[in-house]
C-alpha positions as CSV (number, residue, x, y, z in Angstrom):
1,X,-144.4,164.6,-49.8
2,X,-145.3,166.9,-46.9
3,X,-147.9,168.7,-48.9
4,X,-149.2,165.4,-49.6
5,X,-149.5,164.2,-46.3
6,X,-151.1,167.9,-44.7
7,X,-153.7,167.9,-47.4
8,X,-154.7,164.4,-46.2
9,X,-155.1,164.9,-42.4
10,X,-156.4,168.8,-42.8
11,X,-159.8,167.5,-43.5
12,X,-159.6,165.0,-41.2
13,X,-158.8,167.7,-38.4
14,X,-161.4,170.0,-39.5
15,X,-164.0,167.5,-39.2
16,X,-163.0,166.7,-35.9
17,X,-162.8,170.2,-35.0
18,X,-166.3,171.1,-36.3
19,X,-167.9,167.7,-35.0
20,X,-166.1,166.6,-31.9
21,X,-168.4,166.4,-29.0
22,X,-168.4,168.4,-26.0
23,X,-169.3,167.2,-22.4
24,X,-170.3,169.6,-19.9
25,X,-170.7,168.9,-16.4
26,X,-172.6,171.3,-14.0
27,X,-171.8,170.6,-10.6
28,X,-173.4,172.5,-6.8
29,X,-171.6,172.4,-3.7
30,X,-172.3,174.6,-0.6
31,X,-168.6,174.6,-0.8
32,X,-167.9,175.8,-4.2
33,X,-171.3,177.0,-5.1
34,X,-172.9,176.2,-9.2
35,X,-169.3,175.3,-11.4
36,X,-169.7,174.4,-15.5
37,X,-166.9,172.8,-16.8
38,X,-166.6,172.0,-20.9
39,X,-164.7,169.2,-21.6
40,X,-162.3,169.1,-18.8
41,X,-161.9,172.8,-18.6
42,X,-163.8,175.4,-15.8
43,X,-165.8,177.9,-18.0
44,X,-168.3,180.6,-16.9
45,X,-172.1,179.4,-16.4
46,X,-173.3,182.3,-18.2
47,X,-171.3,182.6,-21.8
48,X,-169.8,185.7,-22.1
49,X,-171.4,186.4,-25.7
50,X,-174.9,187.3,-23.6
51,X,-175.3,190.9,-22.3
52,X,-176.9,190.1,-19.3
53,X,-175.8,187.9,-16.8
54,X,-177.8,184.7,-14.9
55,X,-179.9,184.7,-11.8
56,X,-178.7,183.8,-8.3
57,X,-180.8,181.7,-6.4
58,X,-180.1,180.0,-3.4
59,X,-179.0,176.2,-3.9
60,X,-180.3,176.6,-7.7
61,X,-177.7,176.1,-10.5
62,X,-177.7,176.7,-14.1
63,X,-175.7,177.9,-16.8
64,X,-177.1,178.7,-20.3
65,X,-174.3,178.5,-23.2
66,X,-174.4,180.1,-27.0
67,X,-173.9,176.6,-28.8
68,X,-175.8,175.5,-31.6
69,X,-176.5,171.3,-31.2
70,X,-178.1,168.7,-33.4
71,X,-178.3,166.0,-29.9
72,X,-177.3,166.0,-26.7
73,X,-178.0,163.3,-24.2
74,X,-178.0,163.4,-20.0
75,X,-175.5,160.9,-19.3
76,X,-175.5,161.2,-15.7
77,X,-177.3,163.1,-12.8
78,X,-177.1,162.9,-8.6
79,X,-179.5,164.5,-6.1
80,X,-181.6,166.4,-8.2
81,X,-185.2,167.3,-7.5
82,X,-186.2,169.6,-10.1
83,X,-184.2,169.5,-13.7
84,X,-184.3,172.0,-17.2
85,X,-182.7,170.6,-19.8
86,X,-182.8,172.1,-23.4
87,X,-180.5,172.3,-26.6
88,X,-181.4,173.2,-30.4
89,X,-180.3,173.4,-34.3
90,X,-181.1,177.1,-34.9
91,X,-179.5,180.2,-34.3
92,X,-181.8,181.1,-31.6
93,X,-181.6,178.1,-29.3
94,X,-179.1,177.7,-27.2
95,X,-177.6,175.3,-24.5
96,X,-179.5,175.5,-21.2
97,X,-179.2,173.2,-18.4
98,X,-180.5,174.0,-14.6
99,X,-181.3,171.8,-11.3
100,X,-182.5,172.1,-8.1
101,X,-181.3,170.2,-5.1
102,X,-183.1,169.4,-1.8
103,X,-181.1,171.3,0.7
104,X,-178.4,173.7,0.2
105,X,-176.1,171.2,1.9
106,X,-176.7,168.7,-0.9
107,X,-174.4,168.3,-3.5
108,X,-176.4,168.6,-7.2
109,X,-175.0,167.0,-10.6
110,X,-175.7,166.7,-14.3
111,X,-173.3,165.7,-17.0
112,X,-174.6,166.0,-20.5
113,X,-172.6,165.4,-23.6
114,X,-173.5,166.9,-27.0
115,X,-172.5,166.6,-30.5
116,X,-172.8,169.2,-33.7
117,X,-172.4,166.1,-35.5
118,X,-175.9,164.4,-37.7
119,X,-175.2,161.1,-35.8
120,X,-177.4,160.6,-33.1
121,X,-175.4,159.7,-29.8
122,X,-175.8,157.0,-27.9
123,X,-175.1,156.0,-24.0
């Protein structure tokens, strides 16, 4: 019976595991500086599977990430004057987000959520 019951939810865990989508939230305070967190969790800007490392500019924050995406959708932004935003299907694109805010002293934000999934997200 246990068999039974582990090769029923296996797949189901798999596919959640492959296809669950991930919400990052990139974040600039003249407190804390440009922060990147990944569902929930504080990861670096810059993933570690690049050689190099990002450029520091002033009250400029991005954070480029080695993910593979078939959508991913801006859910939310505050105080941004200038925004990249770019994701892709191939092994050569990868997960870039970067904004701009006025001032140093104000506080930038961009929350994106993405999915590995074919279904399209929606807000």
């Amino acid at each position: 019976m246990k068999k039974l019951s582990v090769l029923f939810f296996l797949p189901l865990l798999c596919y959640t595991y492959i296809y669950a989508n991930d919400t990052y939230i990139l974040t600039y305070s003249k407190e804390q500086n440009c922060t990147l967190t990944k569902n929930g969790k504080k990861i670096p800007l810059f993933d570690k599977r690049f050689d190099s490392k990002p450029p520091k500019n002033g009250y400029t924050c991005s954070a480029v990430q080695k993910e593979k995406y078939n959508d991913c959708i801006i859910l939310k932004k505050k105080n941004i004057t200038a925004q990249i935003f770019a994701y892709g299907t191939y092994e050569r694109t990868n997960l870039v987000m970067a904004f701009k805010t006025a001032t140093p002293y104000t506080k930038g934000m961009m929350k994106v959520e993405c999915t590995k999934s074919l279904k399209k997200l929606s807000k």
